[in-house]
C-alpha positions, 0 to 999 in steps of 0.5 A, spaced: 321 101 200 325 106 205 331 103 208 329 099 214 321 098 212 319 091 212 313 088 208 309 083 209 306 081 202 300 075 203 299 070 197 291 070 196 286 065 199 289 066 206 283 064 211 286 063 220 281 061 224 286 065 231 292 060 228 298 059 233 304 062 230 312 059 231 318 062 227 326 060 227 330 065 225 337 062 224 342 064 231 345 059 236 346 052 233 340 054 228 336 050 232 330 055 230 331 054 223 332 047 222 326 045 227 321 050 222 324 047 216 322 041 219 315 043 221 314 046 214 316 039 210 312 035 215 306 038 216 305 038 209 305 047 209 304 051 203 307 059 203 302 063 205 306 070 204 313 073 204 317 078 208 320 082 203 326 089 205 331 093 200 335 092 207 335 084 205 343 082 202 341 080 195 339 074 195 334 069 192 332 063 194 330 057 188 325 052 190 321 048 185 324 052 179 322 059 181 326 065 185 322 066 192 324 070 198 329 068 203 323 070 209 317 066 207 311 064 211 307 058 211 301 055 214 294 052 214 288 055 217 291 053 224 298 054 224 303 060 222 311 058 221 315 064 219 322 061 216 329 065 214 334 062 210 338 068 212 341 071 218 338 077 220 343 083 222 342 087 227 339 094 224 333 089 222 332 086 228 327 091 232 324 092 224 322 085 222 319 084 229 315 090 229 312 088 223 311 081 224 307 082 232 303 087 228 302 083 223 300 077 227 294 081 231 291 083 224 290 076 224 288 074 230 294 069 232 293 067 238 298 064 241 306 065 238 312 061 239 319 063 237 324 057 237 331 058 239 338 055 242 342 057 247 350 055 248 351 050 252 359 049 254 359 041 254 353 040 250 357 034 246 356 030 253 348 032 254 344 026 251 337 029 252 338 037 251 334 041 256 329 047 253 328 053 257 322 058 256 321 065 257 314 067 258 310 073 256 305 073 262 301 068 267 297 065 262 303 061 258 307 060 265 301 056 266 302 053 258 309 051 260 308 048 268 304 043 264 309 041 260 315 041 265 319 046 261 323 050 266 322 058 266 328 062 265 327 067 271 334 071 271 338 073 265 339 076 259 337 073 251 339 077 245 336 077 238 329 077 234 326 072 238 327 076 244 324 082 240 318 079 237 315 076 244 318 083 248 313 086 242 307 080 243 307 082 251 306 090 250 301 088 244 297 082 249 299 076 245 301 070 248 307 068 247 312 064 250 320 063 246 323 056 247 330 055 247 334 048 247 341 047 249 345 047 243 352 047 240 355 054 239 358 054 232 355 048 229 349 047 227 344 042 232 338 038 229 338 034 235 337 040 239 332 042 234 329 036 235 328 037 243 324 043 241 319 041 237 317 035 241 315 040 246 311 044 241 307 038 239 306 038 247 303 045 246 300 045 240 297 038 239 301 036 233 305 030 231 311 032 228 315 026 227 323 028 230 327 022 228 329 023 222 332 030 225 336 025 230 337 019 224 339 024 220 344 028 223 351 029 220 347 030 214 342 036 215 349 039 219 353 038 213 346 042 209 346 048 214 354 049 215 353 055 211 348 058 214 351 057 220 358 060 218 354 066 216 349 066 222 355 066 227 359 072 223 352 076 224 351 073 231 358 076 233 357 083 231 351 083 235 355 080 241 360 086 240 355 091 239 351 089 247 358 089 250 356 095 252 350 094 254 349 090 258 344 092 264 348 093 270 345 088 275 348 083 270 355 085 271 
């Protein structure tokens, strides 16, 4: 592979009938990550294929005995989860989300959901957490007005989640980014809990999120390395934007 090409690798006997998709690439709090971990093992989901780059660090991921990589999708006939067990740097960031919008429209993927976090100064003090949306077109305005999710309408969002529904909306594809306010540096299951029951009220589904919640402390203590390594890649993203920023926004 050349520097920066991505590959999506298909295990055989793949078969979606127009399939939503939903992927959490580790960012603030992990939110993503943790919620699609969590939709993964509870909706019972087998690896459908892998995402694979030279420009990935050097790891591989053990699961059941076996090496795999650590950018993996899973899914049934009716649903996509892209997982990451590594924060993605910045030089892969445009790659990855590319290669994956252009994958989805090869399979008719109706609907894509990024899931994500977005700081909150005093979240320790927030009981509920409030998630917010970015929507691609007035199709899914609509999708998120019926599920009373607060569309952001002014702002600035940085990252692959950003990426994928900019690269859905130049492509066609529904698309809306959820967020949930979250811990900046600690890993926020609860956040990601607060995600996933307005995915289950967009996609039909009936994902348990209690023991996100019950479970807490422990799922944090779990993800405490991926975070320290995600906000090391975060800040690198924070000091390469510092100069970017479009003057409105000053």
């Amino acid at each position: 592979m050349m520097n920066g090409e991505i590959e999506i690798i298909e295990k055989k006997g793949i078969e979606l009938m127009q399939p939503s998709a939903v992927l959490g690439f580790p960012d603030v709090g992990l939110v993503g990550a943790i919620a699609t971990y969590h939709l993964v093992d509870k909706l019972g989901l087998g690896e459908v294929a892998s995402i694979e780059s030279d420009d990935f660090p050097p790891v591989v991921v053990v699961h059941n005995g076996r090496p795999v990589s650590p950018l993996r999708v899973y899914g049934n006939r009716d649903l996509l989860v892209v997982v990451s067990e590594i924060p993605i740097k910045s030089s892969l960031l445009h790659p990855i989300s590319r290669k994956l919008v252009e994958w989805f429209k090869s399979k008719n993927v109706k609907l894509v959901i990024p899931l994500g976090g977005v700081p909150h100064p005093n979240r320790i003090e927030v009981e509920a957490p409030q998630v917010y949306g970015i929507s691609v077109n007035k199709e899914t305005d609509r999708l998120m007005d019926k599920r009373n999710i607060q569309k952001m309408e002014e702002g600035i969002s940085v990252g692959a989640h950003s990426l994928v529904i900019y690269e859905c909306m130049k492509n066609k594809i529904n698309a809306l980014y959820l967020m949930a306010e979250s811990h900046a540096r600690y890993p926020d299951p609860e956040s990601a809990a607060a995600v996933i029951q307005k995915l289950n009220r967009i996609l039909g589904l009936d994902v348990e999120v209690k023991e996100l919640i019950e479970k807490g402390e422990e799922i944090k203590i779990q993800a405490r390395d991926l975070m320290k390594r995600t906000e090391n890649i975060l800040h690198d993203i924070e000091k390469e934007q510092e100069n970017e920023i479009p003057m409105m926004y000053r």
